[in-house]
C-alpha positions as CSV (number, residue, x, y, z in Angstrom):
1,X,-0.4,0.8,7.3
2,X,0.4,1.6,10.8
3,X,3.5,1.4,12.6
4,X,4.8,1.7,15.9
5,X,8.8,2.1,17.1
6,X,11.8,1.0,15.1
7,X,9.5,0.2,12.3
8,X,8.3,3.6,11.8
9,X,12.1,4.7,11.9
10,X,12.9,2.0,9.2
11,X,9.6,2.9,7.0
12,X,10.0,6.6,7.2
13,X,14.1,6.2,6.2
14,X,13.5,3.6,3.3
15,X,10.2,3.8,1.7
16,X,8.6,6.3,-0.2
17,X,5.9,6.0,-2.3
18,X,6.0,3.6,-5.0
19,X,8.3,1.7,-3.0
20,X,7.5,-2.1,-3.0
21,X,6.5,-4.0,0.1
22,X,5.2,-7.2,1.3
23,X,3.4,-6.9,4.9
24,X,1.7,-9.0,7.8
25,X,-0.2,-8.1,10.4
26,X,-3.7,-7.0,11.9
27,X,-6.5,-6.0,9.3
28,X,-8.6,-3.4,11.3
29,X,-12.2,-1.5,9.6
30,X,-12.9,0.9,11.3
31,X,-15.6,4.2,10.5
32,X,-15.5,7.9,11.8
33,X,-18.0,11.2,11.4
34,X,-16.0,14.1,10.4
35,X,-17.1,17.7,11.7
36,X,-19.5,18.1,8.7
37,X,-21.2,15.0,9.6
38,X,-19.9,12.3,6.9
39,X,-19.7,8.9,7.9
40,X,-16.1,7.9,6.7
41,X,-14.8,4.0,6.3
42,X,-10.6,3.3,6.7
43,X,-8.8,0.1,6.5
44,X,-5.6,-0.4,8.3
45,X,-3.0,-2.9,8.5
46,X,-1.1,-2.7,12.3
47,X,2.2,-3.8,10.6
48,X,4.0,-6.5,12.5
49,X,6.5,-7.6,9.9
50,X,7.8,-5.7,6.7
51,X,9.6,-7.3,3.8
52,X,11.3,-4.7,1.3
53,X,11.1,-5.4,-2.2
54,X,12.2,-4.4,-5.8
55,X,15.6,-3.1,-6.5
56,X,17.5,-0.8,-4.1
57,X,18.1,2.8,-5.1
């Protein structure tokens, strides 16, 4: 997940991991060569909403 702004502010206060969320926004693949060489593959979601689920602690 990506975020950008207020969400990042709200994401790194309330969630942690476990937490449950329901997200939209952009699916992006992308691929990268690290130092050694490897080819690697990552999929990210460039949040534009974020719905906060479960119970609160």
């Amino acid at each position: 997940m990506v975020a950008w702004g207020k969400k990042v502010e709200i994401t790194e206060s309330y969630l942690k991991k476990g937490s449950e969320v329901a997200v939209q926004g952009k699916l992006a693949n992308r691929s990268y060569e690290t130092p050694t060489g490897e080819k690697r593959y990552v999929s990210e979601i460039s949040l534009n909403e974020l719905l906060m689920l479960g119970k609160k602690d």
